[in-house]
KELUMFI-569899 format. One line per 4 residues: number of its first residue (from 1); their letters; for each residue x, y, z of C-alpha. Coordinates in Angstrom, 1 decimal. Example, Ala and Ser with C-alpha at 12.3 -4.5 7.8 and 13.67 -1.06 7.14 Angstrom:
BEGIN
1) as) 12.3/-4.5/7.8 | 13.7/-1.1/7.1
This chain:
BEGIN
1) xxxx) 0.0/0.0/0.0 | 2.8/1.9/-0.6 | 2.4/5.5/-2.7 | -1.3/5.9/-1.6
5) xxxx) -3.3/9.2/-1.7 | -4.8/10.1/1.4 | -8.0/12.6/2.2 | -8.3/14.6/5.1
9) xxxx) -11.7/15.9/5.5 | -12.7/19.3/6.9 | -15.5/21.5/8.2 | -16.0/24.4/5.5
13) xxxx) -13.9/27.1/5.8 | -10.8/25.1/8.0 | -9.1/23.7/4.8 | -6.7/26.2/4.9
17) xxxx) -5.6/25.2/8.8 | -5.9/21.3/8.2 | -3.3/21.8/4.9 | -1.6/23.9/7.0
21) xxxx) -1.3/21.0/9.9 | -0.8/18.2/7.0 | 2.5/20.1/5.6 | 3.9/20.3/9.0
25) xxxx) 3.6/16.4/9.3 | 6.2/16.8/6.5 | 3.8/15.5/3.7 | 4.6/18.3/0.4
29) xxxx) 2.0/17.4/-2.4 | -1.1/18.6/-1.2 | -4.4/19.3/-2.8 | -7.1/21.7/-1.0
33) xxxx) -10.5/21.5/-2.2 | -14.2/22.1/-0.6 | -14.4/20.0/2.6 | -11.0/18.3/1.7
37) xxxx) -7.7/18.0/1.7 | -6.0/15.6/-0.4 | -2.3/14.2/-0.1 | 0.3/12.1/-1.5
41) xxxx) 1.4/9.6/1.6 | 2.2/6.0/2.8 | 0.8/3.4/5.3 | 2.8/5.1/7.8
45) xxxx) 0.7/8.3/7.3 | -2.7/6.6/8.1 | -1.2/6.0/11.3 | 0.3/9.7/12.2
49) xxxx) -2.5/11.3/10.4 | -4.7/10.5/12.5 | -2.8/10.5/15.6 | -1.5/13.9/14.6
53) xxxx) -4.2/16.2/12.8 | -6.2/18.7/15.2 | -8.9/20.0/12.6 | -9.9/17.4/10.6
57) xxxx) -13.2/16.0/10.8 | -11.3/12.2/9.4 | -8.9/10.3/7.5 | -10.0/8.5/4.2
61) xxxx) -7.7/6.4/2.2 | -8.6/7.0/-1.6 | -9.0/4.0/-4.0 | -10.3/5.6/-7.1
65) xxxx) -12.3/8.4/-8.9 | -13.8/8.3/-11.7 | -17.0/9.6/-14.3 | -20.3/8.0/-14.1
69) xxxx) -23.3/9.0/-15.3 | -24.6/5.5/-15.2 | -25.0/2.8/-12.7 | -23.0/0.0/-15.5
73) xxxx) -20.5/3.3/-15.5 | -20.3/3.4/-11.8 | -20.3/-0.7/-11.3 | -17.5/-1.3/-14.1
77) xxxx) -15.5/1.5/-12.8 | -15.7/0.2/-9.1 | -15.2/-3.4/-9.8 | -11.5/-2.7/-11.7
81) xxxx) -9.7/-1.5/-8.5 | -7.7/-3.4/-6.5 | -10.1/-3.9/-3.6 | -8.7/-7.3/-2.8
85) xxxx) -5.2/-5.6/-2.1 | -7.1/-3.6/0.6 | -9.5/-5.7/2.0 | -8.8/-9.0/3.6
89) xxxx) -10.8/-12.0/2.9 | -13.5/-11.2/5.9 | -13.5/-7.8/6.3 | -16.7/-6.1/6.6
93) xxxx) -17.3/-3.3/4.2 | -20.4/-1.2/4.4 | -20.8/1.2/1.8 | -22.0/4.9/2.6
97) xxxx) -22.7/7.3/0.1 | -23.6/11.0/-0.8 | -24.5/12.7/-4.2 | -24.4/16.3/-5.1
101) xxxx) -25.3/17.7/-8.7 | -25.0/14.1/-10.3 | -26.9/12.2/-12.8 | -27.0/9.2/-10.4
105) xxxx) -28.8/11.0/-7.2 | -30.1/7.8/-5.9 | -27.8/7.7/-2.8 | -29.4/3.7/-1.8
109) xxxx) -28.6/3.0/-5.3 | -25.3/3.9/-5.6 | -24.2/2.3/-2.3 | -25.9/-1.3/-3.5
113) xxxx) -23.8/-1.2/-6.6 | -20.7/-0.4/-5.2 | -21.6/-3.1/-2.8 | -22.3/-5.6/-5.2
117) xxxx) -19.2/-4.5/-7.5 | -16.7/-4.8/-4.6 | -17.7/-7.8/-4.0 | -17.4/-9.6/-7.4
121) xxxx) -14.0/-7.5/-7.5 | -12.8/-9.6/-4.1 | -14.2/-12.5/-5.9 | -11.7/-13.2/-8.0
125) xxxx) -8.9/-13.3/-5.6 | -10.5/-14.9/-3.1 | -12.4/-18.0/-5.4 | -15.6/-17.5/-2.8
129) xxxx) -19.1/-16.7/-3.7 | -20.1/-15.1/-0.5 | -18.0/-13.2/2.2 | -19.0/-13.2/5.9
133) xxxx) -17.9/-9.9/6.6 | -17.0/-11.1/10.5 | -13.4/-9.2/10.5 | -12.0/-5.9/10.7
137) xxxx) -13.9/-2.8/9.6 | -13.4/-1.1/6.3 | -16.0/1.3/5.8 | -16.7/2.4/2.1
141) xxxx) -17.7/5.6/0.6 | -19.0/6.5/-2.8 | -19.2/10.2/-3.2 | -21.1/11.5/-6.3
145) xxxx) -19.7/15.0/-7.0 | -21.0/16.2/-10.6 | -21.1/13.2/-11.8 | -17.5/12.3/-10.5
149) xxxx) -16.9/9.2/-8.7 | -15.0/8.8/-5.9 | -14.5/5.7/-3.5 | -12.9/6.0/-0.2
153) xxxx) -12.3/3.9/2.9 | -12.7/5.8/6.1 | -9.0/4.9/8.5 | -10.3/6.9/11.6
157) xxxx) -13.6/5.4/13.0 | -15.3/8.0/15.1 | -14.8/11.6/14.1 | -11.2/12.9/15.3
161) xxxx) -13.1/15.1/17.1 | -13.5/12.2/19.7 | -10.3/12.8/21.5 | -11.5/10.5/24.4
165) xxxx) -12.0/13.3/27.3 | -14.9/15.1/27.2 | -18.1/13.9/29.0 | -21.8/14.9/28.8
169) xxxx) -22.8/18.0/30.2 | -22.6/21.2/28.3 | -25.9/22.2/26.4 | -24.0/23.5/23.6
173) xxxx) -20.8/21.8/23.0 | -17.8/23.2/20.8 | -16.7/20.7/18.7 | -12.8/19.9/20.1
177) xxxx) -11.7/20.0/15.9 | -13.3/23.8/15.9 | -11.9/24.5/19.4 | -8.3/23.6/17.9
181) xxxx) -8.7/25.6/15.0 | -10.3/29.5/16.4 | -6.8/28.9/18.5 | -4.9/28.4/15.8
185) xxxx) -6.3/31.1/13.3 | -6.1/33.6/16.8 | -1.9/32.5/16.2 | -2.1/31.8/19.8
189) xxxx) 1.5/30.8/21.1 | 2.5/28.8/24.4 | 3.7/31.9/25.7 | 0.4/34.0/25.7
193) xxxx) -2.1/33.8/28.8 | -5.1/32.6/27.3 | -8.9/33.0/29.0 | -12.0/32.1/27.7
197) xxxx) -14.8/33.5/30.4 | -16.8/31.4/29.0 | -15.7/28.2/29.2 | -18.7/25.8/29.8
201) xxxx) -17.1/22.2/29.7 | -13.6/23.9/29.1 | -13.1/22.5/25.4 | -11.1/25.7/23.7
205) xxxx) -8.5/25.6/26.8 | -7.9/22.4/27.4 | -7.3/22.0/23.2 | -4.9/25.1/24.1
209) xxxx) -3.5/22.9/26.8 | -2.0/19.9/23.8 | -1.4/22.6/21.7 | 0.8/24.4/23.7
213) xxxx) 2.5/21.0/25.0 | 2.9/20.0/21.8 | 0.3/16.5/23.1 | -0.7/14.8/19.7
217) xxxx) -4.9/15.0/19.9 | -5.3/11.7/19.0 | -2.6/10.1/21.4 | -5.4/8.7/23.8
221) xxxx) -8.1/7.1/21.1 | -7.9/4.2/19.0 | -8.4/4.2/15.6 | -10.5/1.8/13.3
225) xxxx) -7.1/1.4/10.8 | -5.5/-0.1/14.2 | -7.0/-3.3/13.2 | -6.5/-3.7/9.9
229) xxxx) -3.6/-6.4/8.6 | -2.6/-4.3/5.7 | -0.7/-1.8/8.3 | 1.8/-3.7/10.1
233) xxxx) 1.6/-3.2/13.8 | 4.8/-1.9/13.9 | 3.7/1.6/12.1 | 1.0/2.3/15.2
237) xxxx) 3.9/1.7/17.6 | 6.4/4.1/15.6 | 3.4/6.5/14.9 | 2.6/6.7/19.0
241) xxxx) 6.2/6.5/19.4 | 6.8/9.5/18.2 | 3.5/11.3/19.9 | 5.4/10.7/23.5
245) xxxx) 8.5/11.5/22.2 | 7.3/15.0/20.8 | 5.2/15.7/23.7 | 6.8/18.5/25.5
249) xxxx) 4.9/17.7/29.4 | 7.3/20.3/31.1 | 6.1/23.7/29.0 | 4.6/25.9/31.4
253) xxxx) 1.5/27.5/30.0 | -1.0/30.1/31.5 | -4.8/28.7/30.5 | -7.5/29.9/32.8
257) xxxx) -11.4/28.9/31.6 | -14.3/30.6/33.8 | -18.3/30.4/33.8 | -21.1/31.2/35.8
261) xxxx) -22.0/27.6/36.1 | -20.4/26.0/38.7 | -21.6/22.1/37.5 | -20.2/23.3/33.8
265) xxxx) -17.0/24.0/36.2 | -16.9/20.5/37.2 | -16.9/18.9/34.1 | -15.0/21.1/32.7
269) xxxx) -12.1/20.1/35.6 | -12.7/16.3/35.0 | -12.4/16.8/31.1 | -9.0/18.4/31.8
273) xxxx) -7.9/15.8/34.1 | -9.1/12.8/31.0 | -6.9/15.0/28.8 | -4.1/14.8/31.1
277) xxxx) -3.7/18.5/31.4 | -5.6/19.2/34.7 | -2.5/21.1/35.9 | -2.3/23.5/32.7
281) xxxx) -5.8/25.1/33.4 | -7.3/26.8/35.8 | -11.1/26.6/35.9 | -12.7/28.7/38.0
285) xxxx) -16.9/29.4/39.2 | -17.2/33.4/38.1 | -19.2/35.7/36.4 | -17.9/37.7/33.1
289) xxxx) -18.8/41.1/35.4 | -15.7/39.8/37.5 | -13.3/39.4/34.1 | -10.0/40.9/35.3
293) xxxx) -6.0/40.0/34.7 | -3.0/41.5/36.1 | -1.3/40.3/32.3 | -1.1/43.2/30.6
297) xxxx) -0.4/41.7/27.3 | -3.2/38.3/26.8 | -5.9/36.5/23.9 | -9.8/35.8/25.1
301) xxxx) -10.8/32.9/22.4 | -14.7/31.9/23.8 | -17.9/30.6/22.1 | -20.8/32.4/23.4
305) xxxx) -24.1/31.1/23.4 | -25.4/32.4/19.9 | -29.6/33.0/21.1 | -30.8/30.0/18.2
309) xxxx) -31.3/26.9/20.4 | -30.6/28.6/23.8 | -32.0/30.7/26.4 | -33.8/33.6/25.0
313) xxxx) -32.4/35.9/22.4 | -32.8/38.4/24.4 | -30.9/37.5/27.2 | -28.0/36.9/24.9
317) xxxx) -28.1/39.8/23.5 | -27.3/41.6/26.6 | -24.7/39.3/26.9 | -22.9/40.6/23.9
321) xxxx) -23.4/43.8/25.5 | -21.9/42.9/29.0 | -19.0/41.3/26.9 | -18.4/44.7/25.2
325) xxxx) -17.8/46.8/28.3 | -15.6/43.9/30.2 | -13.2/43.3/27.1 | -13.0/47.1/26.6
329) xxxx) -11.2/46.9/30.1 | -8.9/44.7/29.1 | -7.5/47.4/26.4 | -4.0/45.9/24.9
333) xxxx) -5.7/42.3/25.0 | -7.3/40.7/21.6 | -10.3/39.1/21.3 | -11.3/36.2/19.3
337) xxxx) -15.1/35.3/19.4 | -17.2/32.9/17.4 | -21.3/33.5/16.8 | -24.4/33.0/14.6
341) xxxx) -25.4/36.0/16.0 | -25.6/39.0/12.9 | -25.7/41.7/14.9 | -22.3/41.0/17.1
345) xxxx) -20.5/43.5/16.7 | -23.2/46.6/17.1 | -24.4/44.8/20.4 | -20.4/44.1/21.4
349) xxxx) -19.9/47.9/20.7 | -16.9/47.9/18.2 | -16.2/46.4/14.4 | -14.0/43.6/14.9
353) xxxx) -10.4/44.1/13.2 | -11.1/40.8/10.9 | -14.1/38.1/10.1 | -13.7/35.0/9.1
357) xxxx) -16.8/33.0/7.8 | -17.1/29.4/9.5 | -19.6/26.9/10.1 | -20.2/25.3/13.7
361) xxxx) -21.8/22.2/12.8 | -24.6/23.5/10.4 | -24.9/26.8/11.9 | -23.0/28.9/9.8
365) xxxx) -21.1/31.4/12.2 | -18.5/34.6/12.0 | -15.1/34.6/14.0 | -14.8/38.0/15.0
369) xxxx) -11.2/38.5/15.6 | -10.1/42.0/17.9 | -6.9/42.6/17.2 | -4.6/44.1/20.6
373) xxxx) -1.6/46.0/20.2 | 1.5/43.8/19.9 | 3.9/42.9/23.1 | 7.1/44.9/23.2
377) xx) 9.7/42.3/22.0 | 11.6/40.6/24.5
């Protein structure tokens, strides 16, 4: 499986960051393109891929594309790759699908023939008429994409936003992939005091937290690839290997993550200490009207509720407000504040110094970003 393309999927609008985050992994021929980014790897790459990347939603391994506008196109097409150099004997292989501006827009249809077309492909190889499917997973997707073709197998499992530390308890949770990047596009170094005042379960400092200690996101998850015979075991352990050996535990960083709610507090405490980095952030019970820093020189990053599926718009609204007057006390800080919310920035009081147009799940949001004065160089 050597000289294999990979696909790192993204959120809209975060392709820039995950290219960004696959270059620095040291891979050089990359491809950006809606929702994607594409790259020339190896086996070894599934493995630090997806221990590594911070904003990508997964990894897909990319067996073919192609045109079809008809369903003999699509099973012809499907049935001449090398499946059988992928797929052992029993693996199970369910087939998802999706189809945008395509001649074939059945989605059930398309899945059944790429079902049936793998199949016959394994066929030959493995001189059976029916395969049990009782082995490791390799989960298949056919995307239609105006009338292109292309089949992928999915290497991660759950999302990568499934670090393995956060619990149940915040009504409107920030996706840890999005967390990572509105720190990463706020340039946020290990060096800067970071707050968010409004922390709920803590997600946008504890990713600070393994950013700033350099703790690979994936380091305490398994991935679905981890099964697979194709990799040799050996890779994993190199790939993790390497996540302990980067880590840098010792870096002194200055997180703090506040909130009204003292229960959001407590989860927000236990999710730190799952992530390993209980001692990197302080979370503390407070209101934003008691936002104060002796740093003279800091970043807020925070996700306020946004006034769609919570509380009352109303209430939120004077939130913004409240925001506006405590931030302005904090005069040569910057600000870095995602929200649905239209009206932000005449209800936070100023124009913010730059927007960036994201999406936070299916809400499509703004990242207001308040640019401070710069620290005096040391």
């Amino acid at each position: 499986m050597s000289g294999i393309e990979l696909i790192a999927t993204s959120t809209f609008g975060l392709e820039a960051i995950v290219a960004r985050e696959v270059k620095d992994l040291g891979y050089e021929d990359v491809t950006v393109e809606n929702g994607k980014v594409a790259f020339a790897a190896d086996e070894r790459a599934i493995c630090r891929a997806n221990l590594w990347l911070r904003t990508a939603d997964r990894v897909r391994l990319k067996v073919g594309e192609f045109k079809a506008i008809t369903f003999d196109q699509l099973f012809e097409q499907t049935k001449a790759l090398p499946w059988a150099d992928l797929l052992p004997e029993n693996a199970a292989f369910p087939v998802d699908g999706k189809s945008i501006q395509s001649t074939l827009f059945s989605i059930s249809d398309c899945q059944a023939i790429v079902k049936k077309a793998v199949a016959e492909s394994m066929k030959k190889r493995y001189r059976v008429e029916w395969f049990k499917e009782d082995g490791p997973l390799y989960r298949i997707e056919v995307s239609m994409l105006k009338d292109v073709a292309t089949l992928t197998i999915d290497t991660s499992g759950p999302g990568l936003h499934k670090r393995g530390y956060s619990a149940a308890g915040s009504e409107a949770p920030l996706k840890e992939t999005l967390a990572a990047a509105l720190i990463m596009i706020a340039r946020w170094k290990p060096d800067i005091t970071l707050v968010d005042p409004l922390c709920g379960s803590g997600t946008i400092p504890i990713e600070a937290a393994l950013i700033g200690q350099n703790i690979a996101p994936g380091m305490n998850r398994t991935f679905v690839s981890e099964n697979w015979p194709t990799i040799p075991r050996e890779y994993w352990r190199e790939a993790r290997k390497e996540t302990h050996d980067r880590a840098d535990y010792g870096r002194e960083l200055d997180l703090s993550g506040t909130d009204i709610s003292s229960d959001l507090i407590e989860v927000a405490r236990k999710n730190a200490a799952e992530a390993g980095v209980e001692e990197q952030v302080h979370f503390q019970t407070r209101p934003l009207s008691e936002l104060s820093s002796r740093k003279k020189y800091g970043k807020i990053i925070c996700n306020p509720p946004y006034g769609e599926r919570l509380g009352n718009l109303k209430d939120v609204e004077q939130l913004y407000k409240q925001m506006g007057k405590q931030f302005k006390k904090l005069d040569t800080w910057s600000f870095y504040i995602i929200t649905a919310h239209e009206n932000f920035e005449a209800l936070f009081g100023k124009k913010a110094s730059k927007r960036r147009k994201l999406y936070h799940g299916n809400i499509k949001v703004q990242y207001y970003q308040y640019f401070g004065p710069r620290p005096p160089k040391r």
